[in-house]
C-alpha positions in Angstrom: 138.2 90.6 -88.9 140.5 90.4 -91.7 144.3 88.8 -91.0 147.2 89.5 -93.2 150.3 87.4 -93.1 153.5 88.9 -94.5 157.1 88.0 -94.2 159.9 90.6 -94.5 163.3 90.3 -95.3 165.3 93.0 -93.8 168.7 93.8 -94.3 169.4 96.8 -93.1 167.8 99.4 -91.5 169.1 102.9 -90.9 167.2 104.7 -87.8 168.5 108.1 -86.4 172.2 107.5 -88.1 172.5 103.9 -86.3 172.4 100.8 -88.1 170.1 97.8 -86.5 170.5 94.9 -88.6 167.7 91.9 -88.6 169.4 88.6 -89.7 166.8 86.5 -89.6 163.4 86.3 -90.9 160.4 87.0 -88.7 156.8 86.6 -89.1 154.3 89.6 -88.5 150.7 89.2 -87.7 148.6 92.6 -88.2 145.0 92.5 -87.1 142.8 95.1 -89.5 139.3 95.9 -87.8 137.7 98.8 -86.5 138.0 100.3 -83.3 135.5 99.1 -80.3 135.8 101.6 -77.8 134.5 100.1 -74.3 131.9 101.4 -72.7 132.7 104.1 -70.0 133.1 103.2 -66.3 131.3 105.7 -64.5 133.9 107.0 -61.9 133.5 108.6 -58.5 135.5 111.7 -57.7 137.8 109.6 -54.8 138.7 106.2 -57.2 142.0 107.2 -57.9 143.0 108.2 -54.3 141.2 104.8 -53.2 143.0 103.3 -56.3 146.7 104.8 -54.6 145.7 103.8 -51.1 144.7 100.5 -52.2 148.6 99.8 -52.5 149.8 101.2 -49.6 149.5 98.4 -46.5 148.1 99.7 -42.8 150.2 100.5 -40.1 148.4 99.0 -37.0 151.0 100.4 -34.7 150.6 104.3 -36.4 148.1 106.7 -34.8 144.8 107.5 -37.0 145.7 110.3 -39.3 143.0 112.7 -37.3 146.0 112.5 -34.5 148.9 115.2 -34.8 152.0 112.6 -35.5 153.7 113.5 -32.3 154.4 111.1 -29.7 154.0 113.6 -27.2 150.6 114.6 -28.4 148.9 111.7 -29.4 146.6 111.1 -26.9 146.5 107.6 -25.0 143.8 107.4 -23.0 140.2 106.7 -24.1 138.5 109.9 -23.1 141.5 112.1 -24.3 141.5 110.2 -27.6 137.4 111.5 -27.6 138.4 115.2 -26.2 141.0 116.0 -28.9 138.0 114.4 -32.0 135.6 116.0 -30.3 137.8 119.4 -30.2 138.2 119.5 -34.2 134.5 118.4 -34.7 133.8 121.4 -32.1 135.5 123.6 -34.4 134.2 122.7 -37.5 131.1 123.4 -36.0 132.2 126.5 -35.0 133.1 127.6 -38.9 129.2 126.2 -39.6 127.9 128.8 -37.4 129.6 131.7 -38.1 128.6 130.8 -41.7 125.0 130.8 -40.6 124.5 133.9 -38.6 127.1 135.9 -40.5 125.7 135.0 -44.2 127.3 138.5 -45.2 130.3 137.7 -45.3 130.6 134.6 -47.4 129.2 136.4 -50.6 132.4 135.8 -53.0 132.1 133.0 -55.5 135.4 132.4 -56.8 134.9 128.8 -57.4 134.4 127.5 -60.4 132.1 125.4 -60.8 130.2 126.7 -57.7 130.6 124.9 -54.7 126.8 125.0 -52.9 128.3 124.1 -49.7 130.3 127.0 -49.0 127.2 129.2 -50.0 125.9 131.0 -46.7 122.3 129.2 -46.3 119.8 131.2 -46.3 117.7 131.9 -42.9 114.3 131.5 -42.7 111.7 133.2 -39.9 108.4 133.3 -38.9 107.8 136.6 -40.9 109.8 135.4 -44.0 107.9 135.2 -47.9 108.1 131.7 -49.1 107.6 130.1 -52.1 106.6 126.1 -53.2 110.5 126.5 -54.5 111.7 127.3 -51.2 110.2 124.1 -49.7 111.2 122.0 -52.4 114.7 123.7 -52.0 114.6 122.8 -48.7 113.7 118.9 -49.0 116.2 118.5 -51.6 118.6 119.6 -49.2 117.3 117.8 -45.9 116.9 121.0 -43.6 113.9 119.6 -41.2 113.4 122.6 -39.3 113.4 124.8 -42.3 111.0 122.6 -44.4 108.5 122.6 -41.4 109.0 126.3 -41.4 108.1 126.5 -44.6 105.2 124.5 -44.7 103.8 126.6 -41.9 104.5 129.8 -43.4 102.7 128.7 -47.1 99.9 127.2 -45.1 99.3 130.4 -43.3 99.5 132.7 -46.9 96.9 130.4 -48.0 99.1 129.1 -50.8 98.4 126.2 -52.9 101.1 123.2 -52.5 101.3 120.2 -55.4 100.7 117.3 -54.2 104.4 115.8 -55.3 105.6 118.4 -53.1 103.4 117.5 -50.3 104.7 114.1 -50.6 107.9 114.5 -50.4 107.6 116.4 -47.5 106.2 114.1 -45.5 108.6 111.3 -46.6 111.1 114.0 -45.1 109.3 114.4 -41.5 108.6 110.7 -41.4 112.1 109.7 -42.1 113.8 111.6 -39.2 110.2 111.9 -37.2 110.2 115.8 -37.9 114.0 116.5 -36.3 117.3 117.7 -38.1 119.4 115.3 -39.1 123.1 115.3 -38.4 125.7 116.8 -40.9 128.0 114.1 -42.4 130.4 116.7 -42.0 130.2 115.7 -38.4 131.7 112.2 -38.6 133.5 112.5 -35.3 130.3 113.1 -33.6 128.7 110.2 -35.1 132.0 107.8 -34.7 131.6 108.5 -31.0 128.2 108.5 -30.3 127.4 105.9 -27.4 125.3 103.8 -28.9 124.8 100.5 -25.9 121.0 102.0 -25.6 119.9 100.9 -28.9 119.6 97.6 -28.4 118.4 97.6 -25.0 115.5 100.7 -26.4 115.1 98.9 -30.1 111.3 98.9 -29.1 110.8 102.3 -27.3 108.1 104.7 -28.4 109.4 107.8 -29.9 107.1 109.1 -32.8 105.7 112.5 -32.1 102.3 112.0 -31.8 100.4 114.7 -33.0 103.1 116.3 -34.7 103.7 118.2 -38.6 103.7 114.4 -40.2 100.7 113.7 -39.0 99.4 117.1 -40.0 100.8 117.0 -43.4 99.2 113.3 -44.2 95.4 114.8 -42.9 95.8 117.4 -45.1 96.2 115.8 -48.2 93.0 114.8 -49.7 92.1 111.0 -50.2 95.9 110.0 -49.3 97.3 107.9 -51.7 99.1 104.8 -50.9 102.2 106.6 -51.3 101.1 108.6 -48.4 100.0 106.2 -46.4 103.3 104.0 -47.1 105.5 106.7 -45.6 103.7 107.7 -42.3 102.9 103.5 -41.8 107.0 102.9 -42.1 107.5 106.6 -40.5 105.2 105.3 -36.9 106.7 101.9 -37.3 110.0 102.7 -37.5 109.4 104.8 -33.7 107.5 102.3 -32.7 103.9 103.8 -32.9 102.8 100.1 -33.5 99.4 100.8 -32.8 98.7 103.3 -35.0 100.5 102.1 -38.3 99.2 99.0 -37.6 95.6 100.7 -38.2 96.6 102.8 -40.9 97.8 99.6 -42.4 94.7 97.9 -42.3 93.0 101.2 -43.4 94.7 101.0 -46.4 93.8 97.6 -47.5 90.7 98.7 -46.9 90.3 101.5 -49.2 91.9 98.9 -51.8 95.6 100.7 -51.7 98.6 98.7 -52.7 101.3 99.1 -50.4 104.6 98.1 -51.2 106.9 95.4 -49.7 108.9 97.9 -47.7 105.7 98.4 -46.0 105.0 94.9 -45.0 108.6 95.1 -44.0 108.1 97.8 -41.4 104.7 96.0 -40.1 107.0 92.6 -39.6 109.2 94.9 -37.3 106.6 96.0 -35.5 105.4 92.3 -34.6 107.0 91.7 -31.1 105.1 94.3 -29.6 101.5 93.7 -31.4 101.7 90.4 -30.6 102.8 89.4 -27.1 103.0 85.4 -27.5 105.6 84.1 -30.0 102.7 81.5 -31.3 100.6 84.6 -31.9 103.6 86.0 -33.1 104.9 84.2 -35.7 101.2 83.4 -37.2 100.8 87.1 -37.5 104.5 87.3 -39.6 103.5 84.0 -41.2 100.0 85.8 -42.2 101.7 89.1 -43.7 104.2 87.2 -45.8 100.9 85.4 -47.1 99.4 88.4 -48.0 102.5 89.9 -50.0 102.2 86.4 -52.1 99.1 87.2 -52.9 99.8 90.6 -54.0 102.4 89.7 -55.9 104.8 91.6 -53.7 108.7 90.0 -54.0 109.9 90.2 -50.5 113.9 91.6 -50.2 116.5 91.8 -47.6 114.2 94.0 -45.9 111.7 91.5 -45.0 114.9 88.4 -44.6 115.8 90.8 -42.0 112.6 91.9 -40.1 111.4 88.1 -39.9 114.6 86.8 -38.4 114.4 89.6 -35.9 111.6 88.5 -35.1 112.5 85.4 -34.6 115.0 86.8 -32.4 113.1 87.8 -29.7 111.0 84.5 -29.5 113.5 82.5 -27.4 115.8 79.7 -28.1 114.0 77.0 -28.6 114.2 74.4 -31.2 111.0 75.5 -33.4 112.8 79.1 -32.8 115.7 77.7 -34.7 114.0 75.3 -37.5 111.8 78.5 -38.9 115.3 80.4 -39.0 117.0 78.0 -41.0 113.4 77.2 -42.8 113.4 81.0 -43.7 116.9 81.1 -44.7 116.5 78.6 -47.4 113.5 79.9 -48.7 114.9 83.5 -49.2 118.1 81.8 -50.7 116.4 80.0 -53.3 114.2 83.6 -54.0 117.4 84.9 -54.5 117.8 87.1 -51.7 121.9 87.4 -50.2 121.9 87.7 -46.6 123.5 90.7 -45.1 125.6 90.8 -41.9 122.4 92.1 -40.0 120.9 88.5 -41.3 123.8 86.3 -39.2 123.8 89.1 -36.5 120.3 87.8 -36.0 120.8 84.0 -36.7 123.6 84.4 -33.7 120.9 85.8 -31.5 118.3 83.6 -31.9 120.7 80.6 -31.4 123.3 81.9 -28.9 121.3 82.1 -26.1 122.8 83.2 -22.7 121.5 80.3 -20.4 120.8 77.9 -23.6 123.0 75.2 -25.2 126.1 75.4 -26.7 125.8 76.6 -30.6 127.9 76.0 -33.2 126.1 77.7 -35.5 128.4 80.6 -35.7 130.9 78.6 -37.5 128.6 77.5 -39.9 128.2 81.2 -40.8 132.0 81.9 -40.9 132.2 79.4 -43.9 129.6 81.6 -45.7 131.1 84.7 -45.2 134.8 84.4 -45.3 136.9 86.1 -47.8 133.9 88.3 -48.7 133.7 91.6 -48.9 130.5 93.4 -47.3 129.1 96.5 -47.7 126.3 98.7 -45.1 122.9 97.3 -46.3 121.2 97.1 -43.2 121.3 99.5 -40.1 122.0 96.3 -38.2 124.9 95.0 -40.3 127.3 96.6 -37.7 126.5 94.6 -34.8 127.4 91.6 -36.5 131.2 91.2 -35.7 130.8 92.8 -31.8 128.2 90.4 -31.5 130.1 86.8 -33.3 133.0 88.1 -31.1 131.5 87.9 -27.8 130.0 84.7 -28.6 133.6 83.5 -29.2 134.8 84.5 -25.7 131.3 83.6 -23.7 129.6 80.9 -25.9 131.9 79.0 -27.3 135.3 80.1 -25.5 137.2 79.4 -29.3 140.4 81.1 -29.7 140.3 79.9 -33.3 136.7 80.9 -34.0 137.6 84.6 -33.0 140.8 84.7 -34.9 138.6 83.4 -37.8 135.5 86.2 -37.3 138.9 89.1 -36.9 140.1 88.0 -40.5 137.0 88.8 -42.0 137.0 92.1 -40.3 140.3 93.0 -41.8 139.2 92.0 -45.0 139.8 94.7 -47.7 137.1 97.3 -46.5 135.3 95.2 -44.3 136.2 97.0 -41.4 133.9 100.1 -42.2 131.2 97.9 -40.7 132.9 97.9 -37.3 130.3 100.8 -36.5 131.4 103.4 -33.8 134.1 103.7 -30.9 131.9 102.2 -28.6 131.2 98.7 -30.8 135.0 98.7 -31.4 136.0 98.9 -27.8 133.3 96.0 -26.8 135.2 94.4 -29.9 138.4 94.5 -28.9 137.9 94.1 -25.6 136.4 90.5 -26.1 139.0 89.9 -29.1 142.0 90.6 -26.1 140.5 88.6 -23.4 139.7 85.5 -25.2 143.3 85.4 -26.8 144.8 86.3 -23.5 143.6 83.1 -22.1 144.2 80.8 -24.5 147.3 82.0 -26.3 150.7 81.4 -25.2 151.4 85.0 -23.5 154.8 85.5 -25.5 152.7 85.1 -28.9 149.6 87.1 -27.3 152.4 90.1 -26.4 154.1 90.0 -29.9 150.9 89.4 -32.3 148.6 91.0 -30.8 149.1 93.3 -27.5 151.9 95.1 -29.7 149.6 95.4 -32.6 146.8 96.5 -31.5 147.7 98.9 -28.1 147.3 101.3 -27.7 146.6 103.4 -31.2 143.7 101.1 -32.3 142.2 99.7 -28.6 142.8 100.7 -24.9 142.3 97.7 -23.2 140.1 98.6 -20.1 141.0 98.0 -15.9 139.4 94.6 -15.9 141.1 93.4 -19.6 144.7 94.7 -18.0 144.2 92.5 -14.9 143.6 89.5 -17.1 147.1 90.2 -19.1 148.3 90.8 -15.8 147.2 87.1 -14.4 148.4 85.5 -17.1 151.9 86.8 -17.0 151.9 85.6 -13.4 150.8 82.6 -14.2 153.2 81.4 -16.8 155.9 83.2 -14.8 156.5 86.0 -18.0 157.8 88.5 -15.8 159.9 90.1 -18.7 156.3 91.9 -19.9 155.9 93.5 -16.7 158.4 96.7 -17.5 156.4 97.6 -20.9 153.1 97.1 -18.6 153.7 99.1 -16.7 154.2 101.8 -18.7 150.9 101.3 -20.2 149.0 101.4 -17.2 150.7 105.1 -16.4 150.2 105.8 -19.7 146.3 104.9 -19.8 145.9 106.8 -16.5 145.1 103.5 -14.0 147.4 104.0 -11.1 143.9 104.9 -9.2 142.4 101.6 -10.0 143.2 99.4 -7.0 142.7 96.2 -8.7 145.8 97.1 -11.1 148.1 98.8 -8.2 147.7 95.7 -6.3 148.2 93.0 -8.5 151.6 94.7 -10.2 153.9 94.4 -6.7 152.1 91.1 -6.0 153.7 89.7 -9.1 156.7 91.4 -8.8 157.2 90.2 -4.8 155.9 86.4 -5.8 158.1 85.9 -8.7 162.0 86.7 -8.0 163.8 87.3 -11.4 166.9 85.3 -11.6 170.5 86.3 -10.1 172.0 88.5 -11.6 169.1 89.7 -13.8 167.7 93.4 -14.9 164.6 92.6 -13.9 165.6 93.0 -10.1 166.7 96.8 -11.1 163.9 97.4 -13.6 161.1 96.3 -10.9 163.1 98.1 -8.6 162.1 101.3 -10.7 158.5 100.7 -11.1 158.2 100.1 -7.3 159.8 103.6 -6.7 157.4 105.2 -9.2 154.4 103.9 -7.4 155.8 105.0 -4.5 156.1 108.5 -5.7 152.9 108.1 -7.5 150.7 107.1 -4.4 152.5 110.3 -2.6 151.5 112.5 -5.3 147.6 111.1 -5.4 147.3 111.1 -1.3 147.7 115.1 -1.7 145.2 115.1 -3.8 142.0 115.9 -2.2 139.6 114.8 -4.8 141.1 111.1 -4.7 140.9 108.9 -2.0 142.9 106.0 -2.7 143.0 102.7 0.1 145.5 99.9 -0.7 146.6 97.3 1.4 149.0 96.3 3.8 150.2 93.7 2.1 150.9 95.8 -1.4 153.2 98.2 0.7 154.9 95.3 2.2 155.3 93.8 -1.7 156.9 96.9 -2.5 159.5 96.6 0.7 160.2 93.1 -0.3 160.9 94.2 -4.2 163.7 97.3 -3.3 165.3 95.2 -1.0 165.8 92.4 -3.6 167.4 95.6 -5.2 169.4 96.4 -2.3 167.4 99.6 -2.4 167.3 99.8 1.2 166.4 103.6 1.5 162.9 103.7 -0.6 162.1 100.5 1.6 162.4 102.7 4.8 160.3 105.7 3.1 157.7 103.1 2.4 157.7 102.0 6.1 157.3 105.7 7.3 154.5 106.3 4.9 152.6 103.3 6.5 153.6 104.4 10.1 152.6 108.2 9.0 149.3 107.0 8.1 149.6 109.1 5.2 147.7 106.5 3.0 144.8 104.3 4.0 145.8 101.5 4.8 143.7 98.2 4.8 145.8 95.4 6.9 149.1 94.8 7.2 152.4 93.2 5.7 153.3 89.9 5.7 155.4 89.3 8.8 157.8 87.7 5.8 158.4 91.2 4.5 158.8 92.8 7.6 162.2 89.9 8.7 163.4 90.8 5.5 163.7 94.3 6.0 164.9 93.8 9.9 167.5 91.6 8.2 168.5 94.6 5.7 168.7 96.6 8.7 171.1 94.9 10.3 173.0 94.4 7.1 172.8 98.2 6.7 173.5 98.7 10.7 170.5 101.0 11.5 169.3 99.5 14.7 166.8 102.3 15.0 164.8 101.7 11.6 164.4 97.8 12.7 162.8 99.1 16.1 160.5 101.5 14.1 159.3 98.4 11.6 158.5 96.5 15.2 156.7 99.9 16.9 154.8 99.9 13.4 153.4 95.9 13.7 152.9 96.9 17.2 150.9 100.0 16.6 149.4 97.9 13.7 147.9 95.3 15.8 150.1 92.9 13.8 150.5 89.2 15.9 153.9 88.7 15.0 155.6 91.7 16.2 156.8 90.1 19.2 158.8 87.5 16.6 160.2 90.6 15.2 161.4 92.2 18.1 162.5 88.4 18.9 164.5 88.6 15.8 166.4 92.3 16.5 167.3 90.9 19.9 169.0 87.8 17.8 170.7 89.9 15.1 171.4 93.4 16.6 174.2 94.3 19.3 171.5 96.9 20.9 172.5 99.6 23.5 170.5 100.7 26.1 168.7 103.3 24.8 167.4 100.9 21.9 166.5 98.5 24.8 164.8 100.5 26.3 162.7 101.6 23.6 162.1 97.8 22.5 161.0 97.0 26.2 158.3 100.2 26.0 156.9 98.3 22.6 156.8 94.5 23.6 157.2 94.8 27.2 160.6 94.4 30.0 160.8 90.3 29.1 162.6 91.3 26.1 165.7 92.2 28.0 165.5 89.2 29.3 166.8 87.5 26.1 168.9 90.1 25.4 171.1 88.9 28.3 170.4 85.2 27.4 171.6 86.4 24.2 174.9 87.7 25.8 175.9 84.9 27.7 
């Protein structure tokens, strides 16, 4: 690279009839040497739009985009937020089959370049002429059904198929075990999929026996270790053990060299060829042997498959030195764990009924402020997993707020996996903060963050918010609370509709307060809520006595003394099941409010109700009307029906 040096003396200079005059002197450096262009950065057709989003910050407390921004549509409830997805995705589907049995009308092309995907697809049938072109077509594509039908069809014209072609196909059959796989178009469908089987049914049986795969691998002659690589992983990876094991050892026998992802799929498959975990883990020792010797380099793959295997042997401590043996000796091959890797490490030392494990913390220091992407099927049950260990295992408030900030790392939250994992998620993530964070932090930080756009915390999840806002006496939550739980549709759960008067009845605001009117209004819309339910024939609520008695004491603190005498006739109407009674506290309250209120006759229907009731203290209460009321004889005599003629007795005691 040449330099040149040069100083200029300017006086003047005229520019566009303006004068710009340099004073001094100044030094310019000019760099002569020819132009490197850089190499091109290949570029996907989104990385400007993720380039734009990139600067625009998440709004937790906003609705996902899928949602029509309308507070008055936007659903709140967990199965509504699955029926209006689930609606779109329904119609999307809709548009896919009209394209496919209506190919006639989607002949225009007025896209240029062509678009493939909005080309009607072409329908295949049992008396349809094929072509190799068509099934290769097909593959290329991923249409199961269609490649099977074509395969059929060629088979039956006699016609010759390559042997490339042949392969491929049965890569395709063995890959989704002859079945259609679903559209990424459908990511709704996918997003809420339950998936709390797959762990429980990892090692379930579900290869078709019998079926085209198998069919396509006898027909090609001498099968080459291609072949026998893709129907080995194809049985192993639905659990036809048995079978790919043999096929395995068939060929090594003919002198094939399969490849590591084959050993891979044969470490998988250990747990149920081998039942004992000594036989076990000889038999995974003895297969990462025999890839030494052939010079195979093991991968993620096989990190993965051996510490799932090691996952399933127990908790002991051999269990947990050949994990952290086999960690090491991957890391110094090279090989980067993936989250599936510490989603295993977690189970194989987090054991339900085994000592407490700090082992997940450990991990955290490897993996925060990193940035993961899917490499591993298993890689999303990695943060539903290191959170519940938080809340049951090690019962760390810091160790879960340490696991959520690597799932809100940049893009790290793709690995969430489905509605169902982020539900468990959060609900774990709530309850563990809950109980260990100071509930005016927990309702600020978190419960206003997260509910209810990105999690709807479930019955049992509201009850423990609801506990600990009893407990530290944080009373002033209870109005947006409730709300919630009309909002999330719980007023038939009896667990919430008891505990919300309890609280309100055991924990007076102060004097003067608009709490006293506020809980005043939420105990007059469960009133009119319970009414509303108790005509509805298809729900049979029971609450107890002492809720509606909760309720009376609440609306009296009010001075509400009307809705506290519709809740007494609703108990003495029987028009809800009742189980018990009030407290006999509740019921002197409202004979005092009576008397304040002078209604005489709605003190002697609280004492016919404790009577009719079966409630000991009723005598007290008609005690207590005898003490407080000036009562003419008609009310006498209907006190002296209920508790019996001695009660006119201390009415005249009472008199003199």
């Amino acid at each position: 690279m040449t330099t040149l040096w040069s100083a200029v003396r300017k006086s003047s200079l005229n520019l566009s009839h303006s004068n710009v005059y340099f004073t001094n002197w100044f030094v310019v450096r000019l760099y002569s040497s020819k132009i490197n262009i850089p190499k091109r950065i290949q570029r996907g057709p989104t990385d400007i739009l993720r380039a734009l989003e990139s600067t625009i910050e998440r709004d937790p407390t906003a609705a996902h985009y899928k949602y029509h921004d309308d507070p008055y549509l936007i659903p709140r409830v967990n199965y509504t937020k699955r029926m209006f997805a689930m609606a779109q995705e329904s119609g999307r589907k809709t548009a896919h089959w009209i394209k496919e049995q209506h190919p006639e009308l989607f002949q225009h092309r007025e896209a240029d370049p062509f678009i493939q995907s909005f080309a009607p697809t072409i329908k295949f049938t049992p008396d349809s002429k094929v072509a190799e072109e068509d099934l290769k077509h097909a593959i290329e594509d991923t249409h199961v059904s269609d490649a099977s039908l074509i395969y059929k069809l060629l088979k039956k014209m006699g016609a010759e198929i390559n042997n490339d072609t042949q392969l491929n196909l049965l890569e395709l059959l063995c890959f989704y075990n002859g079945d259609d796989a679903m559209s990424d178009e459908f990511i709704e469908e996918k997003w809420f999929k339950q998936t709390s089987k797959e762990v429980r049914e990892q090692f379930k049986k579900t290869w078709k026996d019998g079926g085209l795969a198998e069919e396509v691998f006898i027909s090609i002659e001498n099968p080459p270790a291609e072949a026998y690589s893709a129907i080995i992983q194809g049985m192993a990876k639905y659990y036809q053990a048995d079978r790919a094991f043999e096929l395995f050892e068939e060929a090594k026998g003919k002198g094939h060299i399969l490849n590591t992802d084959v050993y891979n799929s044969i470490i998988r498959i250990s747990p149920i060829l081998k039942e004992g975990y000594d036989l076990r883990w000889s038999f995974v020792v003895d297969l990462l042997n025999q890839m030494s010797k052939a010079k195979l380099k093991p991968n993620l793959g096989t990190l993965n498959a051996v510490l799932r295997v090691l996952s399933t042997m127990g908790g002991g401590k051999l269990v947990k030195e050949n994990v952290l043996k086999t960690l090491a000796e991957f890391k110094n091959l090279g090989v980067e764990p993936s989250l599936a890797s510490w989603y295993y490490v977690l189970i194989a030392f987090c054991k339900d009924r085994g000592p407490k494990s700090g082992v997940l913390f450990e991990i955290l220091k490897e993996i925060e402020n990193k940035e993961f992407t899917a490499r591993d099927i298993y890689d999303t049950y990695f943060f539903v997993t290191a959170m519940e260990i938080c809340r049951y295992h090690l019962h760390s408030k810091d160790a879960a707020e340490r696991v959520h900030n690597v799932l809100m790392f940049k893009d790290n939250y793709n690995l969430i996996g489905d509605s169902y994992k982020e539900s468990i998620y959060y609900r774990h993530y709530t309850s563990i903060l809950c109980s260990q964070m100071p509930i005016e932090e927990f309702m600020s930080i978190v419960y206003s963050i997260i509910v209810p756009n990105i999690y709807i915390p479930e019955p049992s999840v509201v009850k423990e918010i609801l506990d600990s806002v009893e407990a530290t006496g944080s009373i002033e939550f209870l109005p947006k609370l409730w709300q919630d739980i009309v909002s999330f549709d719980y007023i038939r759960r009896n667990i919430i509709i008891e505990t919300v008067p309890a609280i309100m009845a055991n924990n007076e605001p102060p004097e003067g307060s608009e709490l006293h009117e506020q809980f005043a209004i939420i105990a007059r819309d469960i009133i009119q809520r319970l009414e509303a339910l108790s005509q509805d024939e298809r729900t049979k609520i029971s609450l107890s006595g002492e809720m509606f008695g909760n309720l009376i004491r609440v609306l009296l603190r009010d001075n509400d003394f009307n809705s506290a005498c519709t809740v007494l006739q609703k108990l003495m109407k029987g028009q809800i099941e009742v189980l018990g009674v009030p407290k006999i506290e509740d019921l002197q309250l409202f004979i005092e409010h009576c008397e304040k209120n002078k209604a005489p006759t709605k003190a002697i229907d609280c004492v016919q109700y404790a009577a009719d009731s079966g409630h000991i203290g009723y005598e007290e209460l008609a005690s207590k009307i005898i003490k407080l009321f000036t009562l003419d004889e008609n009310h006498l005599n209907k006190l002296s029906k209920i508790v019996g003629p001695d009660i006119l007795h201390q009415q005249e005691s009472v008199s003199c």
